[in-house]
Each structure stands twice: as C-alpha cells, then as structure tokens.
C-alpha positions as CSV (number, residue, x, y, z in Angstrom):
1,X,148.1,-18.3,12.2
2,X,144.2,-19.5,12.3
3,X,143.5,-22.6,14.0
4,X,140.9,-24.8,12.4
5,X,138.7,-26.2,14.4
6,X,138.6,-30.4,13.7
7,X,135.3,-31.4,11.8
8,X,132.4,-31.7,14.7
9,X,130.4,-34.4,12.6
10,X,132.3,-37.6,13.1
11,X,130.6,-38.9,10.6
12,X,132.0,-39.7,6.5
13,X,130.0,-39.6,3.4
14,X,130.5,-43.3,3.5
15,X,128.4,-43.6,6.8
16,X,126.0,-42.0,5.2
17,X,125.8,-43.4,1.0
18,X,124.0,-45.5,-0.3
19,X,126.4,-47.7,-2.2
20,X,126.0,-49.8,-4.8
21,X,123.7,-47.2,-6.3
22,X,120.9,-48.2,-8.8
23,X,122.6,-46.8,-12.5
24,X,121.1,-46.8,-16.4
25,X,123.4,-46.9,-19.3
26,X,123.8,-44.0,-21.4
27,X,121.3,-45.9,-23.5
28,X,118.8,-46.8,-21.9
29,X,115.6,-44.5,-23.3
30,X,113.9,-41.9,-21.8
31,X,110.9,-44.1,-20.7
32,X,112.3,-46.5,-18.9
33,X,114.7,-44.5,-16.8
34,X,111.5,-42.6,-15.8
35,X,109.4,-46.1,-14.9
36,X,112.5,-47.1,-12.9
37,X,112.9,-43.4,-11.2
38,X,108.9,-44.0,-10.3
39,X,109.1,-47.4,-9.2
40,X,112.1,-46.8,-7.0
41,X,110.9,-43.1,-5.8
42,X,114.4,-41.7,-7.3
43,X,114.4,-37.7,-8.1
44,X,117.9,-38.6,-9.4
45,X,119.8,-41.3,-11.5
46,X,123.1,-42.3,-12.4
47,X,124.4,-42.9,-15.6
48,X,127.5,-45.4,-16.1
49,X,129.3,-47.1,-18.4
50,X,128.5,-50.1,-17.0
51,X,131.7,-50.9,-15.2
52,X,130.7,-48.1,-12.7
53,X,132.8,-45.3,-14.4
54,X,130.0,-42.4,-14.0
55,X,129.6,-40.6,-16.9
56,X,126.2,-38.4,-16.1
57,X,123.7,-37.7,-14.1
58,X,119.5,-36.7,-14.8
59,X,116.8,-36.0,-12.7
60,X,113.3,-35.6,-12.7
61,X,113.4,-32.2,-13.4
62,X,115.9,-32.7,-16.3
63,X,113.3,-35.6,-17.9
64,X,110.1,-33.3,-17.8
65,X,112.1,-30.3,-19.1
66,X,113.1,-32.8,-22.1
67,X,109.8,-34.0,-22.8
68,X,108.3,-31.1,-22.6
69,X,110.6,-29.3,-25.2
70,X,110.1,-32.5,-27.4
71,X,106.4,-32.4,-26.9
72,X,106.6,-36.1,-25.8
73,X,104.9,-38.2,-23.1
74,X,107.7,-38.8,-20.8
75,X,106.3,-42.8,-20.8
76,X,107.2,-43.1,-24.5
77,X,109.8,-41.4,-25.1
78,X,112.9,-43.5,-26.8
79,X,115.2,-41.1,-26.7
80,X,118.8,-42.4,-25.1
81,X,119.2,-40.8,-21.1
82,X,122.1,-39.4,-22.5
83,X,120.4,-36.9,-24.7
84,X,119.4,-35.5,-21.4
85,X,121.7,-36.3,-19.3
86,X,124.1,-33.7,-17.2
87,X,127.8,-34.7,-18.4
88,X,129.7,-32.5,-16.3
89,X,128.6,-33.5,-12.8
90,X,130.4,-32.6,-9.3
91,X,130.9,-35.9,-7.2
92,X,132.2,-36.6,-3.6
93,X,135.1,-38.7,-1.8
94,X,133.7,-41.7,0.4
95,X,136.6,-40.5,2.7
96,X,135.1,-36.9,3.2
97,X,133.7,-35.1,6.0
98,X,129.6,-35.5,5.5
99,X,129.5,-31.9,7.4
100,X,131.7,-30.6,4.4
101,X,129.2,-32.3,1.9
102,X,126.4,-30.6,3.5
103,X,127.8,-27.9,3.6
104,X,128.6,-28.2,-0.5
105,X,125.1,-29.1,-1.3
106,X,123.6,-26.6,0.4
107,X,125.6,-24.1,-0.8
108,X,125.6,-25.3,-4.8
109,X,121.7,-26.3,-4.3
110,X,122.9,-29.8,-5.4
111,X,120.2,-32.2,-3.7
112,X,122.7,-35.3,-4.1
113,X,126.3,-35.9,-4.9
114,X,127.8,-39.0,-6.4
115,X,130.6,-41.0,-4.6
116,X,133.4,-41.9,-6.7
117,X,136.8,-43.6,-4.9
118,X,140.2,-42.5,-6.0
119,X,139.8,-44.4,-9.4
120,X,136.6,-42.2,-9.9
121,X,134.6,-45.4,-10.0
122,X,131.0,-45.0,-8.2
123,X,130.7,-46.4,-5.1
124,X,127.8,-44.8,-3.9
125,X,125.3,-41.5,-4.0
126,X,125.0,-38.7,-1.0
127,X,121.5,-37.7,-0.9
128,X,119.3,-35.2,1.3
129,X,117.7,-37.9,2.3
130,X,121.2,-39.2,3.6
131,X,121.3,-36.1,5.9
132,X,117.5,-36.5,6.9
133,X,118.2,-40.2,8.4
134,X,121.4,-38.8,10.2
135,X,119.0,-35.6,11.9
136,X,116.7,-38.4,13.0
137,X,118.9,-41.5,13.7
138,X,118.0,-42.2,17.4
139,X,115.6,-39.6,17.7
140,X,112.8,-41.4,19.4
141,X,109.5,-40.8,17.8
142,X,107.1,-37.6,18.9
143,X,103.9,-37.2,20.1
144,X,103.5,-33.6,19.1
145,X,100.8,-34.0,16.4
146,X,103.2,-31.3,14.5
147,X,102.7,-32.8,11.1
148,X,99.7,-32.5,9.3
149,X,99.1,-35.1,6.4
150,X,96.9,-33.3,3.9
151,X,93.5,-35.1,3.1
C-alpha cells in the first residue's frame, strides 16, 4: 500500500480567489462584455443567471474568434454573450488544495477555473494571476534589472 504524501501547499483555492467575481448575464451583448473585459483588464468572464448559478464562461479569445467569423467589430456587436459563450465549463471547490488546481490548469491549459460551493453557486474565480501573487507574496522586490520593458 502507497502512502500519499499530505498536500505541501497549505494553501486553498479560497486563499487564493477572487470572490465575488465580476459576472454578465447570458444577455448582455457582445459589445459590452468586451468594454467591461477592457476596462477591467479581464481575459475571462463569467456568465450567470443572476443569482450566481454559473451557466458559462467566454474569453477574449472566444469574442475575437466570434467576431471575426461574423465579420463584426467586436465594439458593435449585439449579439447575446451566450451565443459565444462556453456552456460546459470545468469549475473548482473553494475547499480544494490550490497545488491540485495548479496542477489541473496546467495540465488542461485552462488559465482560470471558476469556484462554485457545494450548491454550485459561484463564489469566486482561480486565476493564473492567483498563482503569480502566491510565487511573489513576500518576495521582497529585486534589483537585478532582469526585466526589460520594451520601448
């Protein structure tokens, strides 16, 4: 009999979420999901009913792809999110082990994770970002000069 090893990160998705996350309805158009998504510096948003029962999630990616099938101008177009929209989306437990969500999005190339509770109600989003804060929380600033900012 194998004997796992207990989870090294002490940390929980919900340490790391951002709850209350920012949400459209499933009617909101095209247009103004991508002015908030701009305005807010979102790659992803969350669609809900309203009553925070998730029912889909786009991103950027997902928007230009639809506009550009459409022939549209992303600005102006009135279509509802949910034309675009992903219905089928995989989510994460606020109670879970943040190494095993990692883990998950690294492995399913999923650059955020929605956090339902045992309801599936939304209670948050996991994002890389999420993991970038954790790999720098505490880390006192460096003098390197290793990043260059393009001119």
């Amino acid at each position: 009999m194998e004997i796992m090893e207990p989870c090294r990160m002490a940390s929980e998705v919900a340490d790391l979420m951002t709850p209350d996350p920012v949400t459209v309805l499933p009617t909101t158009s095209v247009g103004e999901v991508w002015r908030i998504m701009a305005e807010r510096r979102f790659r992803h948003m969350l669609v809900s009913d309203g009553a925070h029962g998730l029912l889909g999630l786009v991103s950027q990616r997902d928007i230009l792809a639809g506009a550009h099938s459409a022939d549209l101008r992303v600005e102006s177009d009135v279509r509802p999110i949910a034309d675009l929209m992903h219905r089928s989306v995989d989510t994460v437990r606020p109670e879970c082990c943040a190494a095993e969500a990692a883990r998950y999005m690294l492995g399913s190339k999923h650059s955020c994770l929605p956090v339902v509770d045992d309801h599936g109600m939304l209670v948050g989003i996991l994002t890389e970002a999420d993991f970038m804060r954790l790999a720098t929380r505490g880390v006192p600033a460096c003098t390197c000069g290793g990043v260059s900012v393009g001119a």
